[in-house]
MARFITI-230508 format. One record per residue: residue in three letters; x, y, z of N, C-alpha, C in turn. Coordinates in steps of 0.1 Angstrom, whole numbers, plus 2048, in hexadecimal, padded with zeros to 3 digits. Layout:
ALAXYZXYZXYZ/...
***
This chain:
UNK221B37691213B3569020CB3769D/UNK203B3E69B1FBB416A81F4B316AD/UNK1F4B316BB1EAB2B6C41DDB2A6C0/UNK1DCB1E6C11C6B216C21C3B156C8/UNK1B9B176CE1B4B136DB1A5B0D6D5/UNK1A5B006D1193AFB6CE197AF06D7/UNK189AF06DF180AE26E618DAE16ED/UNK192AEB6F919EAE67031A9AE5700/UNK1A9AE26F21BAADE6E81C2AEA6E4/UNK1CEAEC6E81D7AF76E31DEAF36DA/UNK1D9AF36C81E2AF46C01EEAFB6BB/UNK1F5AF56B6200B016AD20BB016B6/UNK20CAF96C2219AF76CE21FAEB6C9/UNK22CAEA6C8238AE16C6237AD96D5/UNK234ACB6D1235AC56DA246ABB6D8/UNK24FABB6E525DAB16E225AAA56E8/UNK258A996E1257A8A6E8262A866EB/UNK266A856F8277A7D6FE272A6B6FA/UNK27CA666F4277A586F526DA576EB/UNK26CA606DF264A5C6D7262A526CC/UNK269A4A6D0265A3A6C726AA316CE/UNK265A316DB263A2A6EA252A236E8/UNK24EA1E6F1241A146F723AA246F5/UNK23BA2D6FF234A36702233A416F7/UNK23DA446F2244A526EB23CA506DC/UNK238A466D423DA466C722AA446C9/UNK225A3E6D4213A3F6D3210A536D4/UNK215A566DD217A656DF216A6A6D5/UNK226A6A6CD226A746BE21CA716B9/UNK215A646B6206A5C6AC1FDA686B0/UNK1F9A666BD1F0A746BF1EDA806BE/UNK1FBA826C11FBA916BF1FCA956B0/UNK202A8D6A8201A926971F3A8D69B/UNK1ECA846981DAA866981D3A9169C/UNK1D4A986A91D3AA76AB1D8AAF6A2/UNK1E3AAE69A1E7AB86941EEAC0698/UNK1F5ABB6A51FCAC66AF20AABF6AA/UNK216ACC6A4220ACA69D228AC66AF/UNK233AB96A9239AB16B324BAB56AF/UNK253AA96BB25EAAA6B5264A9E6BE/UNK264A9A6B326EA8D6B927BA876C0/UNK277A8A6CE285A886D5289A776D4/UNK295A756CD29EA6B6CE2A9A6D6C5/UNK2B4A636CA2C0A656C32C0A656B5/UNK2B8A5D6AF2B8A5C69D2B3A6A69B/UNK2A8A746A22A0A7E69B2A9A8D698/UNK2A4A936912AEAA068B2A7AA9690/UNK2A7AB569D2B7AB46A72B4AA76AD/UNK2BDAA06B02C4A946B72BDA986C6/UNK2BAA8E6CD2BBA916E02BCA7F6E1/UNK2C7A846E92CCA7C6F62D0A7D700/UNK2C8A7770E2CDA7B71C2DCA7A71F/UNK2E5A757162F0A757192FFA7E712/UNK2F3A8A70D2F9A927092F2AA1706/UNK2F6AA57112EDAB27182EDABD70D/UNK2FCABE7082FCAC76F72F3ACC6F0/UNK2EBABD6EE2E3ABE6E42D4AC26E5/UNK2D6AC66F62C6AC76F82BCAD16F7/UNK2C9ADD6F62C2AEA6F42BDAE86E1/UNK2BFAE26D92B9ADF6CC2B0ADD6CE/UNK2ABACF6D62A2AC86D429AAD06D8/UNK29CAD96E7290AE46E928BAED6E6/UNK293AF16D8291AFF6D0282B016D0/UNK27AB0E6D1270B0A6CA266B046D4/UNK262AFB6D925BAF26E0253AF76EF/UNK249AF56EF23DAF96F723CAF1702/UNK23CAE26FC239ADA70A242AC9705/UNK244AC271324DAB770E246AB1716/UNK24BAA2713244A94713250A8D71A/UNK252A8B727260A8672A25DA7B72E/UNK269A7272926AA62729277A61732/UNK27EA5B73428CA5C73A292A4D732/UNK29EA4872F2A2A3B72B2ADA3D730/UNK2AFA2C7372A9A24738299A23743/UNK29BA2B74D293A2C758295A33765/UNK28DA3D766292A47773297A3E77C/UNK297A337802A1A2F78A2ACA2C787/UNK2B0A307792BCA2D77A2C9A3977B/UNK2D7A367822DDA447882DEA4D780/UNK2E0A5A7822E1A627772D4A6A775/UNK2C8A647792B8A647722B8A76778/UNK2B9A777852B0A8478B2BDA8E789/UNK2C9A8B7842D4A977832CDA98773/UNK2CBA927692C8A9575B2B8A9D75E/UNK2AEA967642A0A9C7622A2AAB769/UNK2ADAAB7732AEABB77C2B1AC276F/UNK2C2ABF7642C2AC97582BEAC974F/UNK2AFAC174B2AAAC374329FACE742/UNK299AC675228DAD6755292ADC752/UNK29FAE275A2A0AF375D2A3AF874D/UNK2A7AF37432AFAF273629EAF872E/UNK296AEB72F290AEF72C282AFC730/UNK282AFE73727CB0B741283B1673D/UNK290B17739293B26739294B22724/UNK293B1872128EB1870C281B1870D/UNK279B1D71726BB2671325FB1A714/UNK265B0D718259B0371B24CB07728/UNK23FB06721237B0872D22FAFF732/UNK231AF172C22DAE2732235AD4735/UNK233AD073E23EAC373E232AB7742/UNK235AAC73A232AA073F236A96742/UNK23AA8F74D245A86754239A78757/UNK243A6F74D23FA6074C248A5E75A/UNK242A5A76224AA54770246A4B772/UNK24EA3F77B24BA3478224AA3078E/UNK23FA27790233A2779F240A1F7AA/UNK241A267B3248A217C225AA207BC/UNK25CA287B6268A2B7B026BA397B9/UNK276A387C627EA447CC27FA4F7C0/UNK28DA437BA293A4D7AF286A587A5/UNK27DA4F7A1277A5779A269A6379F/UNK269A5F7AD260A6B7B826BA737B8/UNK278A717B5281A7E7B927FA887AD/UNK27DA7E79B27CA8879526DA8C795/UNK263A8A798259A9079C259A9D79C/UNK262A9C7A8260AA97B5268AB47AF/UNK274AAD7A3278ABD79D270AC078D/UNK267AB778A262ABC77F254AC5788/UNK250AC1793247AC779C24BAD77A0/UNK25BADB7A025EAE47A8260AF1797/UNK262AE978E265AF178025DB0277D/UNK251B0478124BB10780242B12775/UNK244B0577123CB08768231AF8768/UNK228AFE75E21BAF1761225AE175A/UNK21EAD7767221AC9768219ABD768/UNK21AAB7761211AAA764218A9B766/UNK216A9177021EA89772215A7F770/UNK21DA7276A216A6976521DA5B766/UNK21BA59774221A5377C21DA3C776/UNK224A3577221DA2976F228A1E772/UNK221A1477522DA0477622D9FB769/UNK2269EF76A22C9E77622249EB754/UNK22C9EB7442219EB73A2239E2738/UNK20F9DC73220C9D272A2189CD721/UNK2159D971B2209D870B2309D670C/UNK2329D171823E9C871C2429BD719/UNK2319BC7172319A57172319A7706/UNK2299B26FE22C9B16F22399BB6E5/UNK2399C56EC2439CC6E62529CC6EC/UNK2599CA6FA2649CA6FE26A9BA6FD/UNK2769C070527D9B77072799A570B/UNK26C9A571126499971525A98D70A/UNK25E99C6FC2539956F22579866EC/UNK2659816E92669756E326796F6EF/UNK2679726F6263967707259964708/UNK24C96B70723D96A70723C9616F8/UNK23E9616EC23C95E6E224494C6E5/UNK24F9506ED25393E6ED24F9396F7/UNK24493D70123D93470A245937718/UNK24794171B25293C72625494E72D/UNK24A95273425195F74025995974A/UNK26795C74627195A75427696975B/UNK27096B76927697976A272975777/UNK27C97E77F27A97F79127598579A/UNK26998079325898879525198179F/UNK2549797A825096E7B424396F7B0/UNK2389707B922A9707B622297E7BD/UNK2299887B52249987B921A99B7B0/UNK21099F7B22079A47AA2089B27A7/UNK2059B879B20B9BF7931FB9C778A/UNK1F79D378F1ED9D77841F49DE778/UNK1F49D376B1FB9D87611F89E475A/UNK1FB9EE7541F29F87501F29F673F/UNK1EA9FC7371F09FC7291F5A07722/UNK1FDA0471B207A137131FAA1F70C/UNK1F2A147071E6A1F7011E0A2A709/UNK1DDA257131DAA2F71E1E0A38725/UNK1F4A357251F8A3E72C1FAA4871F/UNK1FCA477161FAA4F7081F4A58709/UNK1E5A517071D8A5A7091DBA6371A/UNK1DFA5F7221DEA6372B1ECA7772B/UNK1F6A6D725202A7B7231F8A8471B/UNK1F4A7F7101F1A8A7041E3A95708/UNK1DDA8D7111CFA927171DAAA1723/UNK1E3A9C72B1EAAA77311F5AB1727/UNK1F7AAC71C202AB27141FCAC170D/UNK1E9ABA7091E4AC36FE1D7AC8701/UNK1D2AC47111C4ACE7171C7AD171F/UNK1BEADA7291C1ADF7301BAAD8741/UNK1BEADB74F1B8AD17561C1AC875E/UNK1CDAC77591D9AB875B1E1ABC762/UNK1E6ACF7661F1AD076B1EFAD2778/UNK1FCACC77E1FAACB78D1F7ABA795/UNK1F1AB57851F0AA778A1FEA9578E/UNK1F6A907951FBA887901F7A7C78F/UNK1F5A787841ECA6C7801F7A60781/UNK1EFA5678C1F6A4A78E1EDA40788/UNK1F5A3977D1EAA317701EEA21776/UNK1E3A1B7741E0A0D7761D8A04769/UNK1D99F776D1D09F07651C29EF76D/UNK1B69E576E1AC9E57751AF9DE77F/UNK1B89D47811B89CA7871C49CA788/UNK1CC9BD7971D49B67991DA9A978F/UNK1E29A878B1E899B7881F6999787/UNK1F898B78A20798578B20E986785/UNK21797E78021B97977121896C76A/UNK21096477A20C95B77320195D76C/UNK1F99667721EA96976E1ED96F75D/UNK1F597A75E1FD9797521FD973747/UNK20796874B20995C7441FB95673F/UNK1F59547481E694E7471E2954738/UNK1DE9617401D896E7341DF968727/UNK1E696A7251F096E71B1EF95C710/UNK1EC95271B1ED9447121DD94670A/UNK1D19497121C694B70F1C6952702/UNK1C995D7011C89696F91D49626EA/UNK1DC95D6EA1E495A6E21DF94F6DF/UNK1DD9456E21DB9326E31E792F6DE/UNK1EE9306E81FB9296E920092A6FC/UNK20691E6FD20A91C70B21692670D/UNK21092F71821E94171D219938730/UNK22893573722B93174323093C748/UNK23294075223794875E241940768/UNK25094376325893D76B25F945775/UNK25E94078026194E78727394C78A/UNK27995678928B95378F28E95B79B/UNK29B95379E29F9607A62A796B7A1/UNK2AC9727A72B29847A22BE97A799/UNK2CA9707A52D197079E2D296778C/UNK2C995B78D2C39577812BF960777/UNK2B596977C2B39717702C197D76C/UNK2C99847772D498476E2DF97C762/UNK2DF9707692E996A75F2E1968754/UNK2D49667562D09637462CB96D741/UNK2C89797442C998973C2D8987737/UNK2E498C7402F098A7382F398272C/UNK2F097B72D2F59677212EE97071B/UNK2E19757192DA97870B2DE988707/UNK2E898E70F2EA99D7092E69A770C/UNK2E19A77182DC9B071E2E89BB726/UNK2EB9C17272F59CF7292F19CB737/UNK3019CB7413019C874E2F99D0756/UNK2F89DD7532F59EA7582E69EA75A/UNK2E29E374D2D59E774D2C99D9754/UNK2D39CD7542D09C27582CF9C5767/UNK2DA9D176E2D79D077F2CE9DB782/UNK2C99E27752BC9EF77D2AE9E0776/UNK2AD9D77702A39D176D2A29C577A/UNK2AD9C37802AC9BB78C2AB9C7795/UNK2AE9D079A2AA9D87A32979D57A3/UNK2939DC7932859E079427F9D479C/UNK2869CC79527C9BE79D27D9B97A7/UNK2899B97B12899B37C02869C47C7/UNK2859CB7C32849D87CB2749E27C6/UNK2739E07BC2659EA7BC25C9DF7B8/UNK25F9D07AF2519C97B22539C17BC/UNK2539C37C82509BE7D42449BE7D7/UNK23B9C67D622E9C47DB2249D27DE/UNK2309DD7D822E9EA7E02279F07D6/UNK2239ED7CE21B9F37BF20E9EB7BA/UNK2089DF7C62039DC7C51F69DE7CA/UNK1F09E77C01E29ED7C01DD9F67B6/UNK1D29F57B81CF9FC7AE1C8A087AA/UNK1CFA167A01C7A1F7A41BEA25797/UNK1BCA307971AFA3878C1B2A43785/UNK1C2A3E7861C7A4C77A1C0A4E76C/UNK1C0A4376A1BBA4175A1ADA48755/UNK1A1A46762195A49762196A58765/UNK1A1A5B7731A2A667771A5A7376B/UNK1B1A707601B4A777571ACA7974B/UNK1A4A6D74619FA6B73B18EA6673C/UNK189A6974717CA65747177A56748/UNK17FA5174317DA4273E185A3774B/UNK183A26746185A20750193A1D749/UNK19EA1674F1ABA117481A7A03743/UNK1B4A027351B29F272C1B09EC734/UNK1AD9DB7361B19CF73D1BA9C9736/UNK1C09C073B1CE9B77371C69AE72C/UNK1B99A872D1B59A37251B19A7715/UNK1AD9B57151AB9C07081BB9C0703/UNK1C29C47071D39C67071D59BA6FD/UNK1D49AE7051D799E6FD1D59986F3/UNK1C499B6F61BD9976EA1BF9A36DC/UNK1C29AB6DF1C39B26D21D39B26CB/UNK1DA9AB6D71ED9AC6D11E699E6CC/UNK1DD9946D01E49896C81DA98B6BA/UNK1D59956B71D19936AA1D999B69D/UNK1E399D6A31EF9A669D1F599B697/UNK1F998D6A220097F69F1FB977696/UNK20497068C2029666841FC95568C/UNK1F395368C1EC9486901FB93C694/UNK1F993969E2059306A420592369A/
***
């Protein structure tokens, strides 16, 4: 099917979502079927299959495909991250892709390294660089923690501009499907600084139920990730993120959100108040 081009939008391109029924990925595909712009679902369940841990299968997933949405799992800092994003580009670049969008994370080495080779690709780039999501406290791993009153994590008292998933969404699909984005790199924020106690605060307000902020150390919060199941591997890149990149070096805040999208970014308070109306009255 031919291309056609109304109000900036290039229809009739196969877009591939890496991570597509991830925080980020599965708001993505929502949009882009709303556009009407035919997608393709990168994850292990989807038919072709993709997984970063199985390079095989990748030329399938790229059959076809115009522009990709890249997520990395578990997280560009983890080893492995910039040898898989180097053979994916190039993989993808010579299967005929002519857009890339790289979900990256703020004051992450590892992940400025994949930057610089989705930067070097030759073809149009847009980086979309973010730290903590909102939708941590309600969709990941942290949600029955928030729900039973109690953030324990070894988050000392670093302030943190959360950003929201809705916006980095809006923010990929705005680079994925107009024109304007390549070359960029949008580093996304929330409006403001906050802790985890402030967090916590937020989060009791918006719910009416008491959510505390206990802070641990690295080694505390490993043993008690492990006891509950958490994969060794992935327990020491989630203590890395936190004695090593939330230190204090991500704290600020910037205008990606406005910069990409005209608009100002969520606050942590809009985020709250609308997950707790999703919840059954305590």
């Amino acid at each position: 099917m031919e291309s056609l081009t109304i109000s900036g939008l290039t229809r009739g391109m196969t877009t591939l979502v890496l991570g597509g029924t991830g925080k980020t990925g599965r708001r993505v595909i929502d949009r882009l079927t709303a556009l009407g712009r035919p997608v393709r679902v990168g994850s292990r369940s989807a038919v072709p299959s993709f997984d970063w841990t199985d390079r095989d299968g990748w030329a399938d997933a790229l059959h076809g495909v115009d522009a990709v949405y890249i997520t990395y799992y578990p997280d560009l800092a983890f080893p492995g991250a910039v040898g898989d994003i180097e053979s994916f580009t190039e993989l993808a670049v010579k299967s005929g892709v002519t857009r890339l969008v790289l979900l990256s994370g703020r004051g992450e080495p590892a992940a400025e390294a994949c930057e610089r080779i989705i930067q070097r690709s030759g073809i149009e780039w847009t980086v979309v660089r973010c730290g903590w999501f909102m939708q941590n406290f309600s969709e990941g791993y942290l949600r029955e923690s928030v729900l039973d009153g109690v953030i324990a994590l070894p988050a000392r008292d670093v302030a943190e501009p959360f950003v929201d998933v809705d916006d980095i969404a809006d923010v990929a699909v705005a680079a994925l499907t107009q024109d304007g984005h390549a070359g960029k790199v949008y580093e996304l924020t929330g409006p403001r600084l906050l802790t985890f106690a402030d967090v916590a605060a937020e989060l009791s307000r918006a719910l009416g139920r008491p959510v505390s902020y206990v802070p641990l150390t690295g080694a505390e919060f490993t043993a008690a990730a492990v006891e509950q199941g958490v994969p060794e591997g992935q327990v020491a890149l989630l203590n890395t993120l936190f004695t090593e990149v939330l230190d204090g070096r991500n704290a600020y805040v910037m205008e990606g959100v406005r910069e990409a999208l005209g608009r100002p970014a969520r606050d942590f308070t809009q985020f709250a108040t609308e997950w707790a109306k999703t919840l059954p009255s305590p």
